[in-house]
C-alpha positions as CSV (number, residue, x, y, z in Angstrom):
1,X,-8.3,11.1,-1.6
2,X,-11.7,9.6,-0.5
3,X,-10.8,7.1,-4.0
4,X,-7.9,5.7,-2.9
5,X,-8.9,5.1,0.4
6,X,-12.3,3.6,-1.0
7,X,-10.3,1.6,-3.7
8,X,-7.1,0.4,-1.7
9,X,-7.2,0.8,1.8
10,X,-10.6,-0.2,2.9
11,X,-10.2,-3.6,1.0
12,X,-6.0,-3.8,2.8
13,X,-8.1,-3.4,6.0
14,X,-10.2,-6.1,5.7
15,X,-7.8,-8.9,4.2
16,X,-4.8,-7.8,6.6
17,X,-6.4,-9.3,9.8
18,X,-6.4,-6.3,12.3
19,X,-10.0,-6.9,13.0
20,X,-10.4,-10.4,12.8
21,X,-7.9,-13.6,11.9
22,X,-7.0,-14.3,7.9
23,X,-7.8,-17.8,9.1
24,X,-11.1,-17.6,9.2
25,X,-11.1,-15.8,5.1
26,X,-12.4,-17.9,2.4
27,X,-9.8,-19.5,0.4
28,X,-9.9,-17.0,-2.2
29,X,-9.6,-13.8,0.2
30,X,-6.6,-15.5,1.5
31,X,-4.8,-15.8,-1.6
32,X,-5.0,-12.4,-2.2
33,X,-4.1,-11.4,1.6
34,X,-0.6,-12.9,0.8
35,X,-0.1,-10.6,-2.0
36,X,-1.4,-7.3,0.1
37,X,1.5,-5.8,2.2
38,X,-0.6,-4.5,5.3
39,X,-1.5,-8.1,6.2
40,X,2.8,-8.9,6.6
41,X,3.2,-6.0,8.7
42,X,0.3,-7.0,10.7
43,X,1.8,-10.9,11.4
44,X,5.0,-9.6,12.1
45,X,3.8,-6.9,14.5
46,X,1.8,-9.9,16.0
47,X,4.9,-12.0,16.4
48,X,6.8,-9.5,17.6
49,X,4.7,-8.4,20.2
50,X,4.0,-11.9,21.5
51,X,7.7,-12.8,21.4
52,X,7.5,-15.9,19.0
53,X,10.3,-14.5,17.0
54,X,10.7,-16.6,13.8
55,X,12.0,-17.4,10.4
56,X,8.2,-15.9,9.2
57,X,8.9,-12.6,11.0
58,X,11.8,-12.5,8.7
59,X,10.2,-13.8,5.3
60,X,7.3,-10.8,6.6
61,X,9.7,-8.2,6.6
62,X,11.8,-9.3,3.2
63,X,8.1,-9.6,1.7
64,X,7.4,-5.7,3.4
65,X,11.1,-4.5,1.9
66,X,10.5,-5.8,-1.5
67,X,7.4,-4.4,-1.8
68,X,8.8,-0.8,-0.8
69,X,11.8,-1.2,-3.1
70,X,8.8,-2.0,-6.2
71,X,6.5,1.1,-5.3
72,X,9.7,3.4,-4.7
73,X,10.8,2.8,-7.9
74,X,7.1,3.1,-9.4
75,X,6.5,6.2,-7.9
76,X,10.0,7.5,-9.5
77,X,9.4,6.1,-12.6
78,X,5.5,7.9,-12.5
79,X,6.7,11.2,-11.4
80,X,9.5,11.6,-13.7
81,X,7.1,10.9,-16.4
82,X,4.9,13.6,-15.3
83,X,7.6,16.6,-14.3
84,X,10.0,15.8,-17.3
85,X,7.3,14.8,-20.1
């Protein structure tokens, strides 16, 4: 477990802007923010919290959906692979 969290989540954390603003990222780290899905449910939280409901709240959660839908269907695909052979 320690792996993934070393791997995945410890990076997520620090491109998703819980502790401090994506604005203030190099260019580079905030490129690959965008693509990260913590940083989309953080913004939306953000906006929703603070009442500025917008058009990005709603490209945040399509972007959060989408990326469900993809690692639902990889996880399917991997575990069928594994149980059926």
């Amino acid at each position: 477990f320690t792996h993934y969290y070393t791997l995945f989540l410890s990076p997520m954390f620090l491109f998703s802007g819980v502790f401090f603003p994506t604005s203030t990222l190099p260019a580079w780290a905030r490129v690959l923010s965008w693509f990260l899905p913590l940083p989309h449910a953080v913004a939306a939280q953000q906006a929703l919290f603070h009442g500025h409901l917008t058009w990005a709240v709603v490209g945040h959660l399509a972007w959060l959906l989408g990326c469900a839908g993809v690692f639902y269907r990889l996880s399917l695909a991997l575990m069928r692979r594994r149980l059926i052979g």
